[in-house]
Biopython code that builds the backbone (N, CA, C, O; Angstrom):
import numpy as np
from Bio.PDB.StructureBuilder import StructureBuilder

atoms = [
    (1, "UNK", "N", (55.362, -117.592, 49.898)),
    (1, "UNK", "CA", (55.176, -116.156, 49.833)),
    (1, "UNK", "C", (56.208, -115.518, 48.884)),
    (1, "UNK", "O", (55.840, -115.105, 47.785)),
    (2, "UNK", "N", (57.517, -115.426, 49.291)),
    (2, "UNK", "CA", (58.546, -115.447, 48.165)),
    (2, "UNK", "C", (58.522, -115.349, 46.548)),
    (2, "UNK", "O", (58.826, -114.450, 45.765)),
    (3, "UNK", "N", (57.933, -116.919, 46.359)),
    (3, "UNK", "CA", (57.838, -117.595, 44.986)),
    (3, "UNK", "C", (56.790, -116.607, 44.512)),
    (3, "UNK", "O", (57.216, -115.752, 43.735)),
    (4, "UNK", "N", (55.242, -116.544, 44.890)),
    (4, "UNK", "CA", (54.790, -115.808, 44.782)),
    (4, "UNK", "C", (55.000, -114.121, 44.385)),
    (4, "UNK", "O", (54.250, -113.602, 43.558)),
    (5, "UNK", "N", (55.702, -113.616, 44.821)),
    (5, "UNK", "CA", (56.035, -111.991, 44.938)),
    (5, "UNK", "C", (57.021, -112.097, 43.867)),
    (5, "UNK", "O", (56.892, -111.412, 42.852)),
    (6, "UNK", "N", (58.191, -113.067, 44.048)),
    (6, "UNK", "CA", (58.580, -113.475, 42.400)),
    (6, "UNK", "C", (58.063, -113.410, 41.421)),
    (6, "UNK", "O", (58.197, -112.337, 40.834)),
    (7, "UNK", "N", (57.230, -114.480, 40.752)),
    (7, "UNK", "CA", (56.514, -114.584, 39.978)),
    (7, "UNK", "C", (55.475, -113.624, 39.445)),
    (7, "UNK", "O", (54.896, -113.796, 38.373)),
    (8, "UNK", "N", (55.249, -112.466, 40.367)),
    (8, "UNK", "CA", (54.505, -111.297, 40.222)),
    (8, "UNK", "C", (55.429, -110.279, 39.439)),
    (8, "UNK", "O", (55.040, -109.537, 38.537)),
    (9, "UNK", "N", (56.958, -110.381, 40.024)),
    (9, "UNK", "CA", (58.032, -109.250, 39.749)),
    (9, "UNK", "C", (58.808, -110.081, 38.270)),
    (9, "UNK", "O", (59.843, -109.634, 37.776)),
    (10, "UNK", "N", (58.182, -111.173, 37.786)),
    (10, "UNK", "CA", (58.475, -111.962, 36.569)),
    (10, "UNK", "C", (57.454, -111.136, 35.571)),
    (10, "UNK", "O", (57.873, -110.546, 34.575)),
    (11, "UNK", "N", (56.594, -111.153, 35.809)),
    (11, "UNK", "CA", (55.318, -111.001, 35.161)),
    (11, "UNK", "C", (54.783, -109.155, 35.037)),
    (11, "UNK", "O", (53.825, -108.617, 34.482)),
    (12, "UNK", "N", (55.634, -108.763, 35.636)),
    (12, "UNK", "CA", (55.692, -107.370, 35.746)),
    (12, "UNK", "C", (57.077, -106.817, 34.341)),
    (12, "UNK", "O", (57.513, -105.672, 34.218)),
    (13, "UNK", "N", (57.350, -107.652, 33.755)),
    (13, "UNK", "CA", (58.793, -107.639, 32.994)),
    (13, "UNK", "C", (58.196, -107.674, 31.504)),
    (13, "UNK", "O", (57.496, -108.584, 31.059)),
    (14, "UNK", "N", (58.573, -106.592, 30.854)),
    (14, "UNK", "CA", (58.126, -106.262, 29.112)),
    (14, "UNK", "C", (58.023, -107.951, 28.413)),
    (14, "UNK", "O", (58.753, -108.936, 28.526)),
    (15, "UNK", "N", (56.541, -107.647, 27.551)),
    (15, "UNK", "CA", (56.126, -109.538, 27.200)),
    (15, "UNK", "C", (56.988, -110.187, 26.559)),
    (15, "UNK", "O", (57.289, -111.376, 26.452)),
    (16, "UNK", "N", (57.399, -109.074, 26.081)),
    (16, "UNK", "CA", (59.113, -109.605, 24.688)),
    (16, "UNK", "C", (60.037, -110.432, 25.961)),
    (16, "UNK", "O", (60.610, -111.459, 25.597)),
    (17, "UNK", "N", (60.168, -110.076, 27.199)),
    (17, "UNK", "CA", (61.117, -111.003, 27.819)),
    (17, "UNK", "C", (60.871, -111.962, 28.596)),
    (17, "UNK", "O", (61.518, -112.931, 28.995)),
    (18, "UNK", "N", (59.418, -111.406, 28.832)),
    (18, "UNK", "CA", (58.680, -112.236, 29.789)),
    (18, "UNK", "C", (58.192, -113.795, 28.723)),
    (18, "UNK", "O", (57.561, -114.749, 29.177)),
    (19, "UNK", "N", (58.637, -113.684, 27.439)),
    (19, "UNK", "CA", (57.474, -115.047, 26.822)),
    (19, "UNK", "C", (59.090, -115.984, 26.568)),
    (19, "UNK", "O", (59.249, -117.158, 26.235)),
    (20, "UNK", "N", (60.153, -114.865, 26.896)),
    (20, "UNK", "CA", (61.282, -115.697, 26.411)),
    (20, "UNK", "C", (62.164, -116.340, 27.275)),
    (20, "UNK", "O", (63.036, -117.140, 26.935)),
    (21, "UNK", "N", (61.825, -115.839, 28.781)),
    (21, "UNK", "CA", (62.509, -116.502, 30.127)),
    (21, "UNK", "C", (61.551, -116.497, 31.153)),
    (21, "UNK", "O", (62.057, -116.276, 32.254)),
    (22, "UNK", "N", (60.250, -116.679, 31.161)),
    (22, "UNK", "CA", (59.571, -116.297, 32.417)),
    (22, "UNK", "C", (59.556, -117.904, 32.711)),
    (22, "UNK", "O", (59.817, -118.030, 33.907)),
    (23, "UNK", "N", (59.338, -119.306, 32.051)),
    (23, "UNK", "CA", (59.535, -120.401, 32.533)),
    (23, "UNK", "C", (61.005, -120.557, 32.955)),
    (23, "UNK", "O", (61.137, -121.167, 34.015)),
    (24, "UNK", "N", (61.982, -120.203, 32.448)),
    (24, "UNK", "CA", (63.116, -120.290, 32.669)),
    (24, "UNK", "C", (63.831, -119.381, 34.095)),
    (24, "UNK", "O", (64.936, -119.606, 34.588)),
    (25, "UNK", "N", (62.962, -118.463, 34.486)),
    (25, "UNK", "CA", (63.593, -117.813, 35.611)),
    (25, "UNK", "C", (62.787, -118.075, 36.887)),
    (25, "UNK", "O", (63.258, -117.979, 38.020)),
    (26, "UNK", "N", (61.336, -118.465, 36.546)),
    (26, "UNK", "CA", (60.642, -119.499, 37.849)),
    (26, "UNK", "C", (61.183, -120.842, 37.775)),
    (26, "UNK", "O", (61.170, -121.525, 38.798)),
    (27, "UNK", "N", (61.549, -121.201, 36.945)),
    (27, "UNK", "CA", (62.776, -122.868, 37.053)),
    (27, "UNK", "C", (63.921, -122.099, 38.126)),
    (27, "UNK", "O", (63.837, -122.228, 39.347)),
    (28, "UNK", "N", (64.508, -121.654, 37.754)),
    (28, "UNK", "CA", (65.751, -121.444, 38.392)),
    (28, "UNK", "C", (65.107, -121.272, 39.951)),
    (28, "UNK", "O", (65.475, -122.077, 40.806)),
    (29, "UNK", "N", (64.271, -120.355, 40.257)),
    (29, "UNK", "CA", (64.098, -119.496, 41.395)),
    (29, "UNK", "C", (63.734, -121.194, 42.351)),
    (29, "UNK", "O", (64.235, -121.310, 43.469)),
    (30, "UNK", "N", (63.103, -122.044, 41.935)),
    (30, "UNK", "CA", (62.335, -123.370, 42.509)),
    (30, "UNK", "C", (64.145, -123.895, 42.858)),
    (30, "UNK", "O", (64.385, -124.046, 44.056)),
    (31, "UNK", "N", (64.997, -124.082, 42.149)),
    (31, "UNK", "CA", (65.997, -124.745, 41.835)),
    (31, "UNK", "C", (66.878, -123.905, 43.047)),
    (31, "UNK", "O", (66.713, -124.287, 44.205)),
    (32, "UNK", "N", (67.439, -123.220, 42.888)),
    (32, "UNK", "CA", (68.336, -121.872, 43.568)),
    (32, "UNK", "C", (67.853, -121.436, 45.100)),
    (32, "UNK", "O", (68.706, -120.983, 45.863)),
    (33, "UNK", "N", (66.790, -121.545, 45.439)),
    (33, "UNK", "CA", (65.824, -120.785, 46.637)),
    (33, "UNK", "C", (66.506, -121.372, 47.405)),
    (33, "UNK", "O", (66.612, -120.574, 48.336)),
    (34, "UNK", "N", (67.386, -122.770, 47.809)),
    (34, "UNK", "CA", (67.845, -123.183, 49.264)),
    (34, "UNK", "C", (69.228, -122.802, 48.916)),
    (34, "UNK", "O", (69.990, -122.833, 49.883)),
    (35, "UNK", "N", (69.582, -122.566, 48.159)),
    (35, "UNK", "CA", (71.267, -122.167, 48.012)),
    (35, "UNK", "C", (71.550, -120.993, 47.707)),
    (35, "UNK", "O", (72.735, -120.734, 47.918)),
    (36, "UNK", "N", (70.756, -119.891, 47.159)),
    (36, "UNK", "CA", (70.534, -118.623, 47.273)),
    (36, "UNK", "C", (70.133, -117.568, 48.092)),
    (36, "UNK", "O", (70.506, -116.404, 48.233)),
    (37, "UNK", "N", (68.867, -118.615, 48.836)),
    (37, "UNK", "CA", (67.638, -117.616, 49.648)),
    (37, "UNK", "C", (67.004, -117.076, 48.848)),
    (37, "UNK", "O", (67.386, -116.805, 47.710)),
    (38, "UNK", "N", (65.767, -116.799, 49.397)),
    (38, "UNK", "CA", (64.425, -116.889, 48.095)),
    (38, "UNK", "C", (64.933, -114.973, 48.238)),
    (38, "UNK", "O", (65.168, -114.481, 47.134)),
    (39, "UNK", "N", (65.048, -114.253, 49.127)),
    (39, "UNK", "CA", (65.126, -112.433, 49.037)),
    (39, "UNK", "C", (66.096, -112.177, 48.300)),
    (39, "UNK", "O", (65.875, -111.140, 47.675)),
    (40, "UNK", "N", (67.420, -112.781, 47.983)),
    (40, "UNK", "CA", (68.008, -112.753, 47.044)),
    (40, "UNK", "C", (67.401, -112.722, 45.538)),
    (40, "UNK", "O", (67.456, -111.852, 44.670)),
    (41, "UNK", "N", (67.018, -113.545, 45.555)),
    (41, "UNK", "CA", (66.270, -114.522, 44.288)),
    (41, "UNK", "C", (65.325, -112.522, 44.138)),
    (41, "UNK", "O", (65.768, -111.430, 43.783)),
    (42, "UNK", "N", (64.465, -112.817, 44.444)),
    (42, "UNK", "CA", (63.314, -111.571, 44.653)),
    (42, "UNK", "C", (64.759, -110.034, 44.517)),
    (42, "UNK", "O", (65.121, -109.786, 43.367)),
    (43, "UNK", "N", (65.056, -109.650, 45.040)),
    (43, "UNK", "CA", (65.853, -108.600, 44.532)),
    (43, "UNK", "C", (66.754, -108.612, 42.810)),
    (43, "UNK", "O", (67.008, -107.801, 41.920)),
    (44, "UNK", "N", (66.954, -109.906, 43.070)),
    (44, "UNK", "CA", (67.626, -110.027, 41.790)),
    (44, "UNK", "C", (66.161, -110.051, 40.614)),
    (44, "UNK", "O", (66.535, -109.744, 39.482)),
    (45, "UNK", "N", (64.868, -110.304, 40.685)),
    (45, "UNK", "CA", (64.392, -110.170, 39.710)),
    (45, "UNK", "C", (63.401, -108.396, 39.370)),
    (45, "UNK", "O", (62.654, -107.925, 38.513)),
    (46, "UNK", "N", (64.189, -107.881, 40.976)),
    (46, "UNK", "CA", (63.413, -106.644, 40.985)),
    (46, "UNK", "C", (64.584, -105.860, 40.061)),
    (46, "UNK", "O", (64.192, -105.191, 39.105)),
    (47, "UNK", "N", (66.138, -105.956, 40.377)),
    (47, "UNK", "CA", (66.875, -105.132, 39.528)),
    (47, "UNK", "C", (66.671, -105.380, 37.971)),
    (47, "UNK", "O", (66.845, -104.488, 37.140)),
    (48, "UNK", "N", (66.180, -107.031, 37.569)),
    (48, "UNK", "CA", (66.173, -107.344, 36.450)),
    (48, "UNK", "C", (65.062, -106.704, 35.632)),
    (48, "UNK", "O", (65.102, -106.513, 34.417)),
    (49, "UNK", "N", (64.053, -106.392, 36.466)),
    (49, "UNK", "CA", (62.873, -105.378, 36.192)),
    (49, "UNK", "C", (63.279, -104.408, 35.898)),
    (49, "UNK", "O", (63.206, -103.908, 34.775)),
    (50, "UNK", "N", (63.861, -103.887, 36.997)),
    (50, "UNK", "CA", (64.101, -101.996, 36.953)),
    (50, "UNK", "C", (65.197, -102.197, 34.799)),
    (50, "UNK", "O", (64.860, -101.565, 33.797)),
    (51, "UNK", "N", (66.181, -103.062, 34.869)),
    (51, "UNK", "CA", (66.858, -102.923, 33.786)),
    (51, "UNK", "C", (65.714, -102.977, 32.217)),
    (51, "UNK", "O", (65.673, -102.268, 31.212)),
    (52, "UNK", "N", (65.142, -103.833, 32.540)),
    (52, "UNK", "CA", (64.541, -104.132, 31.061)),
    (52, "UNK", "C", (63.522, -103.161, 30.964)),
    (52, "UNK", "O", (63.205, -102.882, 29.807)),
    (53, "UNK", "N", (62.685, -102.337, 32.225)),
    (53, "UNK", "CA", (61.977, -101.106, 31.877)),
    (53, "UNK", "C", (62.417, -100.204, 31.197)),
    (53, "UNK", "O", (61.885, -99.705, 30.204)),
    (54, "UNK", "N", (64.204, -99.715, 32.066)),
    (54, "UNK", "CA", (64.883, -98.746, 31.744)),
    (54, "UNK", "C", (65.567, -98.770, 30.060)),
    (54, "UNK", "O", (65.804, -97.732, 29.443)),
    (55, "UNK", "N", (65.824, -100.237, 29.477)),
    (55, "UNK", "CA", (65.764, -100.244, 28.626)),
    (55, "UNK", "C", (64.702, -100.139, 27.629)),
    (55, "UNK", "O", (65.378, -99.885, 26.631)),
    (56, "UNK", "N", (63.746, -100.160, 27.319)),
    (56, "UNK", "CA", (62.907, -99.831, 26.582)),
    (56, "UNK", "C", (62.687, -98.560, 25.901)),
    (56, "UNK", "O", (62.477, -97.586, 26.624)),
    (57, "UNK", "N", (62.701, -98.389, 24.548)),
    (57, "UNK", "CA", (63.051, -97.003, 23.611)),
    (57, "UNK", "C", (61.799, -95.940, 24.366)),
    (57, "UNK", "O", (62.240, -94.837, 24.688)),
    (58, "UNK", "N", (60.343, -96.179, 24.656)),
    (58, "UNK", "CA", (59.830, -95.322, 25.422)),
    (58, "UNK", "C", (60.415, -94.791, 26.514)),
    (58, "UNK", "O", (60.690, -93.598, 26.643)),
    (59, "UNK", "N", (60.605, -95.617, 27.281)),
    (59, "UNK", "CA", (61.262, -94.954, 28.760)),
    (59, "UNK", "C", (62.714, -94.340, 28.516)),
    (59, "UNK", "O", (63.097, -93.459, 29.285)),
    (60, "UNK", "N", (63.470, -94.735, 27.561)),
    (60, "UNK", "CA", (64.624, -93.951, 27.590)),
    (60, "UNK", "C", (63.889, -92.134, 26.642)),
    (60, "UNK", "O", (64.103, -90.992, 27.051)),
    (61, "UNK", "N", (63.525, -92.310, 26.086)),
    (61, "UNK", "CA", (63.182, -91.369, 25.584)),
    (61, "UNK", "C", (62.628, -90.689, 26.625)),
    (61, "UNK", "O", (63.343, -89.730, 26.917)),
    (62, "UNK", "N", (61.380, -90.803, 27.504)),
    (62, "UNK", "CA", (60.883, -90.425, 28.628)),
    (62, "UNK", "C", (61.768, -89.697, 29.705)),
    (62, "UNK", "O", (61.503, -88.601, 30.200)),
    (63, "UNK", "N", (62.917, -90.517, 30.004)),
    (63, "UNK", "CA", (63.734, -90.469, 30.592)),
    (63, "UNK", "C", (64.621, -89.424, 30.672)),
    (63, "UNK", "O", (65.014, -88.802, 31.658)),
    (64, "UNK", "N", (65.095, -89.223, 28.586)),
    (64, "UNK", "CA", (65.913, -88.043, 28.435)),
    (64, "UNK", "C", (65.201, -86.729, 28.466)),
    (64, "UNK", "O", (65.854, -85.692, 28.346)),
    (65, "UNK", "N", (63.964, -86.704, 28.612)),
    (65, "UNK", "CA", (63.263, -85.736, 28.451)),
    (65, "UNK", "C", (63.052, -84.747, 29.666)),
    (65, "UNK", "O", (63.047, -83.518, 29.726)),
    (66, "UNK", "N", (62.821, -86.084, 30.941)),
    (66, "UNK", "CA", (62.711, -85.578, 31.918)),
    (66, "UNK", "C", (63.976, -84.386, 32.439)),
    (66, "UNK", "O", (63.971, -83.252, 32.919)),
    (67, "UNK", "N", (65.232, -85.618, 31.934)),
    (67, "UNK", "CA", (66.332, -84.647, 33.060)),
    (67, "UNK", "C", (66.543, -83.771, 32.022)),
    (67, "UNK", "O", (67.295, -82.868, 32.390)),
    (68, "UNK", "N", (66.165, -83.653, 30.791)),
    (68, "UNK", "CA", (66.340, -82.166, 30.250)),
    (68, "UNK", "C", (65.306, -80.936, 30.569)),
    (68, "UNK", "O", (65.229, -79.708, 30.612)),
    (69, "UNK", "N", (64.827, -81.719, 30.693)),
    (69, "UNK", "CA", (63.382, -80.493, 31.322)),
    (69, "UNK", "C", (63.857, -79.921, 32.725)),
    (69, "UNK", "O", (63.596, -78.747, 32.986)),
    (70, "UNK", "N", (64.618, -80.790, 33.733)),
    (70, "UNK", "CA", (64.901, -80.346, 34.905)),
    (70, "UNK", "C", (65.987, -79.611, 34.779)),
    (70, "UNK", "O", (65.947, -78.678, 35.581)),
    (71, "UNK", "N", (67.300, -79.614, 33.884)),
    (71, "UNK", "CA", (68.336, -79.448, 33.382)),
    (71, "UNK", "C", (67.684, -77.373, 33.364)),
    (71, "UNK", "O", (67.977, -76.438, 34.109)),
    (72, "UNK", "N", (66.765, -77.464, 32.147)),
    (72, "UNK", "CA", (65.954, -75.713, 31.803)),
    (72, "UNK", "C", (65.809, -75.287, 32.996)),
    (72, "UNK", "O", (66.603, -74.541, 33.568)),
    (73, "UNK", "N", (64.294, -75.944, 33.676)),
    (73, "UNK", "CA", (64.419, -75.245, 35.178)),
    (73, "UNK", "C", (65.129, -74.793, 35.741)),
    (73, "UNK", "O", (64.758, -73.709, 36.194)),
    (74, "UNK", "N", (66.546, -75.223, 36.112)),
    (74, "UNK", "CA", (67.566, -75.299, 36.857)),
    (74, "UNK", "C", (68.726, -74.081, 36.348)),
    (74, "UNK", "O", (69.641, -73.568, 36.991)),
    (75, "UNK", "N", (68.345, -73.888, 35.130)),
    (75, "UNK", "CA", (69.331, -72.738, 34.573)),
    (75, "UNK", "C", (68.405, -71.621, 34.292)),
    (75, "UNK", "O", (68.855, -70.481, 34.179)),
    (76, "UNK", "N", (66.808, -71.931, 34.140)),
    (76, "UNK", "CA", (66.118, -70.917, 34.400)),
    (76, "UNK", "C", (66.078, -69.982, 35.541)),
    (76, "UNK", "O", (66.291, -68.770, 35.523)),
    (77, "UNK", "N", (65.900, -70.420, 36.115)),
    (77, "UNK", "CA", (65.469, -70.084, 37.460)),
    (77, "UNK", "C", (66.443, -70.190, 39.016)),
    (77, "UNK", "O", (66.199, -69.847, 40.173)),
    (78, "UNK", "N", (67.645, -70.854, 38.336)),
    (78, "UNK", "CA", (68.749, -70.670, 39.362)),
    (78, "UNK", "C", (68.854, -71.998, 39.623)),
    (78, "UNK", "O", (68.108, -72.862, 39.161)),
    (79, "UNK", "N", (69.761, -72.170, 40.349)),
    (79, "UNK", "CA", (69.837, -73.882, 41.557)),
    (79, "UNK", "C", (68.447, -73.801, 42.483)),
    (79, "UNK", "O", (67.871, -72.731, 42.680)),
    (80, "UNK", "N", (67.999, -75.042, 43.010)),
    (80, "UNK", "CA", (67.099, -75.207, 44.197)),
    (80, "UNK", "C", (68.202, -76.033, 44.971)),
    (80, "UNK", "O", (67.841, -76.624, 45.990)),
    (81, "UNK", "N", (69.351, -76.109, 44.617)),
    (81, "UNK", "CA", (70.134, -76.880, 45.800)),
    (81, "UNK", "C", (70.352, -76.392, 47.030)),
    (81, "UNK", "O", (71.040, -75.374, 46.960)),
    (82, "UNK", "N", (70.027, -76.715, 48.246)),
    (82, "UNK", "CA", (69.759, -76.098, 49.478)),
    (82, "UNK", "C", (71.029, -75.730, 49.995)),
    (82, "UNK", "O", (71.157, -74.746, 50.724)),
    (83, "UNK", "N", (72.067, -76.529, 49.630)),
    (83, "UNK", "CA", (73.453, -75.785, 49.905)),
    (83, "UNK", "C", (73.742, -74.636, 49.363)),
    (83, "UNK", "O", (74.546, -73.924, 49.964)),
    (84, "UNK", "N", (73.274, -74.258, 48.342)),
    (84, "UNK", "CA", (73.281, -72.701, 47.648)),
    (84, "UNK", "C", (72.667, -71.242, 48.459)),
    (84, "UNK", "O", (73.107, -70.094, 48.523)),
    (85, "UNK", "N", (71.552, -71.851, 48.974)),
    (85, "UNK", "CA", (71.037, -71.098, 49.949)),
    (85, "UNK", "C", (71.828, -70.805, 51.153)),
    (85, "UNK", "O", (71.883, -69.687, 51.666)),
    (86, "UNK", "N", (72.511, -71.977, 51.637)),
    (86, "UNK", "CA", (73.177, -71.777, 52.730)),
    (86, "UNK", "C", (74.161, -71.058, 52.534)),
    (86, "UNK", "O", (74.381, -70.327, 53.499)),
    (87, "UNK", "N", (75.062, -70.905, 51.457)),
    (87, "UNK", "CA", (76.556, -70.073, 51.154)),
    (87, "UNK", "C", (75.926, -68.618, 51.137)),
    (87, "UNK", "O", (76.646, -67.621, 51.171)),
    (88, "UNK", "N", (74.665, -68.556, 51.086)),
    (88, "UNK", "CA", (73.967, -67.145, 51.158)),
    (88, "UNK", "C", (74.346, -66.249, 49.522)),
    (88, "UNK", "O", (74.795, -65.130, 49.272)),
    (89, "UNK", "N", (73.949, -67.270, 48.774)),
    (89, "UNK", "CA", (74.283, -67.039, 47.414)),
    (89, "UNK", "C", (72.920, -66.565, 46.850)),
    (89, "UNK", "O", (72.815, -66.263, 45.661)),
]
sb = StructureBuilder()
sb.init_structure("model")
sb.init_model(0)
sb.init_chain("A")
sb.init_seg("    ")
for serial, (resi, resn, name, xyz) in enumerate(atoms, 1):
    if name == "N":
        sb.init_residue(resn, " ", resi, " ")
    sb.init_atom(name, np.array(xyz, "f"), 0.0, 1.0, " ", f" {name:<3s}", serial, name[0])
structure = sb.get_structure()
């Protein structure tokens, strides 16, 4: 089950990295799983995901866009921070 959900969270990883370690990081995971634990193994290829998405020139761009857009709102229109409300500001 593990290996599986692995190999899904391998394959979920931009093709540029996926054609250049995806044999190489289901080797390891077969290799590592009794001296690691396979949920280890599986978290470590979910952060390795979250990194190589976050790197990608779309998503950073995406990215800066967003918190600038929230950045306007936020000076538009005041704070929505709920502690602000509470100081009765």
């Amino acid at each position: 089950m593990f290996r599986s959900l692995y190999r899904h969270l391998v394959r979920l990883h931009p093709a540029s990295f996926r054609v250049r370690f995806e044999e190489e990081m289901l080797w390891v995971f077969d290799e590592a799983v009794d001296t690691w634990g396979a949920a280890s193994l599986v978290v470590d290829a979910g952060s390795s995901l979250i990194r190589q998405r976050l790197s990608q020139p779309e998503v950073s761009k995406w990215l800066a866009a967003s918190v600038a857009g929230i950045a306007l709102l936020i000076i538009a229109f005041g704070s929505f921070l709920p502690w602000d409300r509470a100081l009765g500001r």
